[in-house]
C-alpha positions in Angstrom: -49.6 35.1 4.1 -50.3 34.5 0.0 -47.2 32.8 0.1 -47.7 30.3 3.4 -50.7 29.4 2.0 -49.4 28.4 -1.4 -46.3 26.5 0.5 -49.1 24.3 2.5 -50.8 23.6 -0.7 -47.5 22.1 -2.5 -47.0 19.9 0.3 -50.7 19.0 0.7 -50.0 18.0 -3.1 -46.3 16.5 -3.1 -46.7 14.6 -0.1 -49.5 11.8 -1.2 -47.3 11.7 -4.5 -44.5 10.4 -2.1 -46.4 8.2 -0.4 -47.6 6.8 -3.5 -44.2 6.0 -4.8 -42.9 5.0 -2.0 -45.8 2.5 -1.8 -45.2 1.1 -5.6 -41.5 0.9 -4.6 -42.1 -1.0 -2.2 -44.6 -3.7 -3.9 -42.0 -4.1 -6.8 -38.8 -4.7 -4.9 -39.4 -7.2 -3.0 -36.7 -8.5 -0.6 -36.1 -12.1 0.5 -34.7 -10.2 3.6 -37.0 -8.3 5.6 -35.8 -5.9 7.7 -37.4 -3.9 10.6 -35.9 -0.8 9.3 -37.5 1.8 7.2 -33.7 2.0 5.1 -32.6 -1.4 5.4 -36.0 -3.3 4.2 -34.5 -3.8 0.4 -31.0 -4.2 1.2 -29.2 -7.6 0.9 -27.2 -8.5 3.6 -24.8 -10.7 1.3 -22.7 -8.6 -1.2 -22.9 -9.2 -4.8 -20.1 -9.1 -7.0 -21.3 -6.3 -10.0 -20.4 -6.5 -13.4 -17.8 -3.2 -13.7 -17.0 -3.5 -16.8 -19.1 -0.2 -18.3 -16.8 2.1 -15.9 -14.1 0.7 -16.7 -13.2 1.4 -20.3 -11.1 3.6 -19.8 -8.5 4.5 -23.0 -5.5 2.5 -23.0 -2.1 3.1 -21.9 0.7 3.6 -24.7 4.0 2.7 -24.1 7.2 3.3 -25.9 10.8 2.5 -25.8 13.8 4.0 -26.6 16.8 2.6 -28.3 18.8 3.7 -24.7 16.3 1.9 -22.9 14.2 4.4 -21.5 10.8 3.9 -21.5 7.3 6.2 -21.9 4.2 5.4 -20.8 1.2 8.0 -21.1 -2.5 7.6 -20.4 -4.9 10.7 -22.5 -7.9 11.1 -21.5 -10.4 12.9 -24.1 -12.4 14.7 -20.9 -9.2 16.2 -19.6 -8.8 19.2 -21.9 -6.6 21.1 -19.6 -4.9 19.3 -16.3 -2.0 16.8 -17.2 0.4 15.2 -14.7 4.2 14.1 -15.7 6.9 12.3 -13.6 9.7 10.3 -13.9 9.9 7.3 -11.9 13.2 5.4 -11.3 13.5 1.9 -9.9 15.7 2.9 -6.8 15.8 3.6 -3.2 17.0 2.6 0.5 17.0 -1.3 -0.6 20.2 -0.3 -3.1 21.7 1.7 -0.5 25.3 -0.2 1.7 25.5 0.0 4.9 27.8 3.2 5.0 25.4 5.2 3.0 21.9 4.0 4.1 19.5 7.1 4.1 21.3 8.5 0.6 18.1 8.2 -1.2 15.7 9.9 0.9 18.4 12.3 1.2 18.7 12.9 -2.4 14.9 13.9 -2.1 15.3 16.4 -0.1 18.1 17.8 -2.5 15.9 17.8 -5.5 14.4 21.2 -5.5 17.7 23.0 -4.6 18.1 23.8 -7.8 20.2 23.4 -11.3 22.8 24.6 -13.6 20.2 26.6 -15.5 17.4 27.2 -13.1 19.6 28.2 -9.6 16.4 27.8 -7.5 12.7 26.2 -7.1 11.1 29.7 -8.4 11.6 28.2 -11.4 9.4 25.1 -11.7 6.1 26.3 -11.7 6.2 25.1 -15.2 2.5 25.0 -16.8 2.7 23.2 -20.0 3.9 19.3 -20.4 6.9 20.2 -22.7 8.5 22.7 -20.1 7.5 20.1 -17.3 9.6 17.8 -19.0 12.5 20.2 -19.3 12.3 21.1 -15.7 12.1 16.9 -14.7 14.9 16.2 -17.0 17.0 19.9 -15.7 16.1 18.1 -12.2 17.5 14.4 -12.4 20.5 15.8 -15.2 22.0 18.7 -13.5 21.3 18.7 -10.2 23.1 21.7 -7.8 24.0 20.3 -4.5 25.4 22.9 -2.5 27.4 22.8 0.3 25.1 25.1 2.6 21.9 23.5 0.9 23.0 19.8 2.1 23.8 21.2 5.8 20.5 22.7 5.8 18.8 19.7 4.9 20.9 17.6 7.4 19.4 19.7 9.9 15.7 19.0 8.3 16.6 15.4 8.4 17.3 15.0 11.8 15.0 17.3 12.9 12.3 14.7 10.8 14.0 11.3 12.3 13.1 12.9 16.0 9.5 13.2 15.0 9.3 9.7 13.3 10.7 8.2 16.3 7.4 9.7 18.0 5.2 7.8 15.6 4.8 4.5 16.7 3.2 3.0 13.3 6.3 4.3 11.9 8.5 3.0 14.5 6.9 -0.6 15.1 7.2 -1.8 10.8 10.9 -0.1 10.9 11.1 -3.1 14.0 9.6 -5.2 12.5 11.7 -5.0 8.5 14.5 -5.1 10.7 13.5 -8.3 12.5 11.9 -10.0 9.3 14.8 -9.1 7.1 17.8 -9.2 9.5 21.3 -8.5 7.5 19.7 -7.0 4.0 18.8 -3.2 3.2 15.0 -4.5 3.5 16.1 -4.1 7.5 17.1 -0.4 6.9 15.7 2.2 7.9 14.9 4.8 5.0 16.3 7.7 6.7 19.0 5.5 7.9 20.9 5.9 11.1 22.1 9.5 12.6 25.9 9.1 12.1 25.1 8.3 8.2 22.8 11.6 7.7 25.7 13.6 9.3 28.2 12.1 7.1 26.3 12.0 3.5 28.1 14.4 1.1 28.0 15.7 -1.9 29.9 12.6 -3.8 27.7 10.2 -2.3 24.5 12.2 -3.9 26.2 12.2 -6.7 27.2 8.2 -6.9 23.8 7.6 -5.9 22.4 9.1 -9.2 25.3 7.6 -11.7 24.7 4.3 -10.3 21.3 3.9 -10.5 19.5 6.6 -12.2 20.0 4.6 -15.6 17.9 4.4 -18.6 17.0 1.0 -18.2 15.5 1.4 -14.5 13.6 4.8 -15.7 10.0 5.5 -16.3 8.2 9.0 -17.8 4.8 8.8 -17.1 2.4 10.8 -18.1 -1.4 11.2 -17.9 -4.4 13.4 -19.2 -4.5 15.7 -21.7 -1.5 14.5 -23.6 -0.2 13.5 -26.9 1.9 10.0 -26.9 3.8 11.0 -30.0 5.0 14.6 -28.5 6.0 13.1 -25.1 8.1 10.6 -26.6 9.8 13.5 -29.4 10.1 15.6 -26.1 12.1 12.9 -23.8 14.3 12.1 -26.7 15.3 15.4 -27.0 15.7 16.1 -23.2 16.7 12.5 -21.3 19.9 12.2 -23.7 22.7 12.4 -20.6 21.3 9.6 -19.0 23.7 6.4 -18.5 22.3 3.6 -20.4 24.2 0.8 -18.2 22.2 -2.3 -19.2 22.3 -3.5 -15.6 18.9 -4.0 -13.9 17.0 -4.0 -10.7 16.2 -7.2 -11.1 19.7 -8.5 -11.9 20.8 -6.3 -8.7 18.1 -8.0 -6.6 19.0 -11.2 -7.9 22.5 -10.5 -6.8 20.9 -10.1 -2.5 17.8 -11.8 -2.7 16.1 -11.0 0.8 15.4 -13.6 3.0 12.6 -13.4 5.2 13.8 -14.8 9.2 11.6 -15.6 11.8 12.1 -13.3 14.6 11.4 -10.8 17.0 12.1 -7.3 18.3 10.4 -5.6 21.5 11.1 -2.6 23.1 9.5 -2.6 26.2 8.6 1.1 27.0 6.7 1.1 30.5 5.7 4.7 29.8 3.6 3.8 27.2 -0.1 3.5 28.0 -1.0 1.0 24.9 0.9 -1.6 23.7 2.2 -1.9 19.5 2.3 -5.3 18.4 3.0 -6.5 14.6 2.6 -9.9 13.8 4.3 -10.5 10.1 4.6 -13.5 7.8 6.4 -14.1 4.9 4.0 -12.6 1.6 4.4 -12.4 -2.2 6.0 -10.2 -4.6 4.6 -8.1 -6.8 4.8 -10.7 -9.6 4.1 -13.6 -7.1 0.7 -15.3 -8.6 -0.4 -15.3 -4.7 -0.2 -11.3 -5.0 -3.7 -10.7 -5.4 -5.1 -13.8 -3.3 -2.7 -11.9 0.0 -4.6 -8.6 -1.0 -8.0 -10.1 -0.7 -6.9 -11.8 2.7 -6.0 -8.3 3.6 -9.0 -7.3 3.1 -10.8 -10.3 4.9 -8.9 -9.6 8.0 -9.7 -5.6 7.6 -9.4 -2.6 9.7 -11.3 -1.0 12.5 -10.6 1.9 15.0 -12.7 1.6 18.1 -12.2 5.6 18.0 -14.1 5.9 14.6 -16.5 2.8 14.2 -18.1 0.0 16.3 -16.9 -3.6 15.7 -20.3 -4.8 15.2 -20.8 -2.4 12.1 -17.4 -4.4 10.4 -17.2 -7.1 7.8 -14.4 -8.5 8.9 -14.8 -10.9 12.2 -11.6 -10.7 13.5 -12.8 -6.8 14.1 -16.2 -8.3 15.7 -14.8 -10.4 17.9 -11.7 -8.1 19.0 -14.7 -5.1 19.7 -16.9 -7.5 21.5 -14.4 -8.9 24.3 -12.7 -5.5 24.2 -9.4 -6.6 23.4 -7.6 -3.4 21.6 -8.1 0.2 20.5 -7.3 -0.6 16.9 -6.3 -3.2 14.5 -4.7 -2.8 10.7 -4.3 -5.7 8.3 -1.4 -4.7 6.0 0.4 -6.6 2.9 3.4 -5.3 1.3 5.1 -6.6 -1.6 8.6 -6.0 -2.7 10.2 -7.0 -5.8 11.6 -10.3 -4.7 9.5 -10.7 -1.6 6.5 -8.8 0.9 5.8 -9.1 3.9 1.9 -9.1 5.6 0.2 -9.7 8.5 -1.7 -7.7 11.4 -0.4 -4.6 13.6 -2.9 -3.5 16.7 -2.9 -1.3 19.4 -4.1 -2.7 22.5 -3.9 -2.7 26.6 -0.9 -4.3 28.2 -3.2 -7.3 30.3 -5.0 -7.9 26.8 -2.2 -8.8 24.7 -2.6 -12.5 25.7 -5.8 -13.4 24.7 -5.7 -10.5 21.5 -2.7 -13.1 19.9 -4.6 -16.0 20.4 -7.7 -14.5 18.9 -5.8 -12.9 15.9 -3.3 -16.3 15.1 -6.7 -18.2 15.4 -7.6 -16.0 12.6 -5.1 -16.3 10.6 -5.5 -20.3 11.4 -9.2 -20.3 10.4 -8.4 -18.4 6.8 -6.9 -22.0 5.9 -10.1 -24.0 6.8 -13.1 -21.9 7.2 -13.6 -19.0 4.8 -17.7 -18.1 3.7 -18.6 -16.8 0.3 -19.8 -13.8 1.7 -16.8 -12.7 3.8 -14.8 -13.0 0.3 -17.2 -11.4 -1.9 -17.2 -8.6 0.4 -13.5 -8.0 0.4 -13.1 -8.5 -3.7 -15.8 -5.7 -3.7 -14.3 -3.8 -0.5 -10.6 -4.1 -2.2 -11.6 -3.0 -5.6 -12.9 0.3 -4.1 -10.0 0.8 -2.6 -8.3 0.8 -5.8 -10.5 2.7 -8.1 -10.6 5.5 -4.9 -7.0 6.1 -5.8 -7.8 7.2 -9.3 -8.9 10.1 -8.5 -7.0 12.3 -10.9 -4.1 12.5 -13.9 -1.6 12.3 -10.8 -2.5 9.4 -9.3 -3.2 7.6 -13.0 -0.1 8.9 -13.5 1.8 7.4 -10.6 -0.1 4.3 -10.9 1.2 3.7 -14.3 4.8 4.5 -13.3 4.8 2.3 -11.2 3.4 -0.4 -12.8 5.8 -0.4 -15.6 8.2 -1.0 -12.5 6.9 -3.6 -11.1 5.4 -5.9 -13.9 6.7 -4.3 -16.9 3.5 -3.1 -18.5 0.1 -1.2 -17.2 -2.5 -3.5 -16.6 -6.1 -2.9 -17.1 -8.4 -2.5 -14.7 -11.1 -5.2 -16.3 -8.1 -7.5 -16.2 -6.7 -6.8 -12.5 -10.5 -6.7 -11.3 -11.0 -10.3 -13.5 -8.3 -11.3 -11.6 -9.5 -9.9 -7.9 -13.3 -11.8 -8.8 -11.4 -14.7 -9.4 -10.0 -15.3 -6.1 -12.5 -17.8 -4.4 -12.7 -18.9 -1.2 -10.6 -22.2 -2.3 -7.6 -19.8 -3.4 -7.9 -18.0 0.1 -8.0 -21.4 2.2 -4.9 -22.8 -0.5 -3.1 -18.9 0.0 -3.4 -19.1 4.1 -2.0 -23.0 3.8 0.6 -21.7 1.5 2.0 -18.4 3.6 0.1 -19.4 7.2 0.4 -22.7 8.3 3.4 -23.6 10.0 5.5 -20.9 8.6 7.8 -18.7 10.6 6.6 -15.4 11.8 8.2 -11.9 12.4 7.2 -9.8 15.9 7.8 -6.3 17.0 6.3 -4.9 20.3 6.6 -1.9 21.7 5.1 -0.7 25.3 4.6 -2.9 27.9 4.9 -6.4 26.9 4.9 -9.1 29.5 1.7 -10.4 28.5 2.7 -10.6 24.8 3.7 -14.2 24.2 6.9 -15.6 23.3 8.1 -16.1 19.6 7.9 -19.9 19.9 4.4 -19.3 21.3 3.1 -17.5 18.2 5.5 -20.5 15.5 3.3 -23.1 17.5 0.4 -21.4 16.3 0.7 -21.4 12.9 0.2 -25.3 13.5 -3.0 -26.3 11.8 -6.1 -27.9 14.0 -4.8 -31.6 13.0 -1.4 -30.5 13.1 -1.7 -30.1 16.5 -3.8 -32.9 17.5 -0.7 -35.2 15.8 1.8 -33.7 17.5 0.4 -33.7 20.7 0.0 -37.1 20.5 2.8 -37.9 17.8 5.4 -35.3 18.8 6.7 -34.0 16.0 6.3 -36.7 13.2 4.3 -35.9 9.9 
């Protein structure tokens, strides 16, 4: 009873405390936007854009190179006293494949834990310290094992993995639509290739995979946390000797096939199929493409929602408003890849079969409208929406790690994250409507349906609406002159 009696007392004591403060908060932030809501009264409906800089000091990248061309990159941070994450990154895969051998890299994954010459099976790399990591990376990529029974087993895995992929339609729809977009170049290719190649890979072709392209020019060893620069670069010396230092590089090998983006269409109609997959693709940027970051903000713009998980009316992106309010699909997904020479972006939804008419027109007036009619507010919001998105993936020495593998890749050095957010709060809603005008207006477009499909529009259909609004007022009354 003593103690019920002493609990009624605090409350009778913290309670007009609360109230007070609550009361001064309120009389000192006041808010140009009232709201009816208890929560919402000192919120602002239109998005700032915060200064970052504070958090975003973090110590800087070191690089090195080697005389062979093989280059180091680490990140230490002075908090990380124990965890440290190393890998090697090499600038390879399906797109350097032929035709007879497409799927030999993602086989070759599956082969690189079978073991080595010195350490016969994977008990062996649960290696603690960076130094030993390093030993078991360069055992790994150096001396691999590939035995015969090992690469049977894994054909089996393989296959076993294609039939499930062919089950997952997000999967199966961007395979469509590379293959449509990039028609005649190993962009078009699968990455697990096609069945009669996974039963015919051997041995030799693992192995002419790796002395072609694993070269110390088109190598990376990355590594992040609590690590010294200096003793990661003594260490790789030591242990990436055996590597080929052919001067050849990805660049000159892309250079060489260039891919070229073609405006087509693949669909697959599936009657079965209760929803319809649709991706509509144009033509983006490369990694190094100026327009990179502008294509990432319009990806952001034109957002994602899942009527599973979220109601439209909640989302900042309007396309996801106006889809939810006429009820037009169960999902949408803005997505923007870039490749080294090349990306590709655009929209892929799930919707009903009698929707799929008035969902295109909705989603290429859209895309129209991003060259003509783009607030402030929509484009502050995605900067600030897409630089989440990006700091959310640092979430550890393994993903700094990666991120700085891969960067060295892509633009040859590790940007900052004050200068790649500078850049992102640069992008105004002038660059938007000039990036939509650039990559959107009356540019060819790449389709791939799945399901049932008769009320999806024809190709022609969506190329005509790329036209912009006085565009089409001249041709219709110009035919086709400029």
């Amino acid at each position: 009873m003593a103690a019920l009696a002493s609990a009624a007392r605090s409350r009778r004591r913290l309670l007009p405390y609360l109230s007070r403060l609550l009361h001064s908060a309120s009389t000192t932030a006041v808010s140009p936007w009232p709201s009816t809501s208890r929560f919402l009264r000192h919120a602002s409906p239109v998005p700032r854009t915060p200064d970052h800089s504070p958090y975003l000091r973090f110590p800087a990248a070191r690089v090195s190179t080697l005389p062979s061309g093989l280059r180091i990159v680490t990140q230490a941070y002075p908090a990380a006293t124990r965890m440290a994450s190393v890998g090697v990154w090499v600038d390879a895969g399906s797109r350097f494949e032929l035709p007879g051998t497409n799927g030999t890299a993602h086989f070759l994954e599956h082969m690189a834990f079978k073991g080595t010459r010195r350490r016969p099976n994977a008990q062996a790399l649960e290696a603690r310290h960076v130094p030993a990591a390093l030993d078991v990376l360069s055992d790994i990529l150096q001396h691999p094992r590939f035995p015969e029974k090992a690469i049977q087993r894994e054909r089996g895995v393989i296959l076993r993995e294609m039939e499930e992929v062919q089950g997952m339609m997000e999967e199966v729809i961007f395979d469509h639509l590379h293959a449509a977009a990039f028609q005649g170049h190993p962009l078009g290719d699968t990455i697990l290739g096609p069945e009669e190649n996974i039963r015919s890979i051997s041995k030799k072709d693992l192995e002419q995979y790796i002395s072609t392209h694993y070269t110390c020019p088109r190598m990376v060893v990355s590594a992040a946390g609590s690590v010294s620069h200096d003793e990661v670069v003594d260490q790789v010396k030591e242990l990436f000797a055996e590597f080929s230092t052919d001067p050849t590089t990805a660049d000159q090998l892309v250079e060489a096939n260039p891919a070229i983006f073609t405006g087509s269409e693949v669909r697959v109609e599936n009657a079965e199929l209760p929803l319809a997959h649709v991706a509509i693709a144009f033509k983006g940027a490369s990694w190094t493409d100026p327009s990179s970051i502008p294509l990432m903000v319009i990806q952001s713009i034109l957002g994602s929602w899942y009527r599973s998980i979220g109601v439209g009316n909640c989302s900042g992106s309007s396309l996801a408003r106006g889809i939810s309010n006429a009820n037009l699909a169960e999902s949408l997904m803005a997505f923007n890849t870039n490749y080294r020479d090349t990306g590709i972006f655009g929209i892929y939804t799930i919707a009903p079969p009698d929707t799929l008419h008035d969902l295109s027109r909705l989603i290429m007036a859209e895309f129209r409208r991003l060259a003509s009619q783009v607030s402030e507010t929509e484009v502050a919001r995605a900067r600030n929406q897409l630089k989440s998105a990006l700091l959310l993936h640092m979430d550890g020495s393994t993903a700094v790690s990666e991120n700085n593998g891969r960067q060295m890749l892509t633009y040859g050095r590790v940007m900052p994250f004050l200068e790649l957010f500078a850049r992102i709060d640069a992008v105004d809603c002038a660059t938007i409507m000039e990036t939509a005008k650039e990559y959107i207006i009356d540019k060819d477009v790449a389709l791939a349906g799945v399901g049932q499909l008769t009320n999806l529009p024809e190709l022609s259909w969506f190329r005509s609406e790329t036209c912009s609004d006085d565009d089409f007022t001249r041709r219709i009354f110009f035919g086709n002159a400029k």
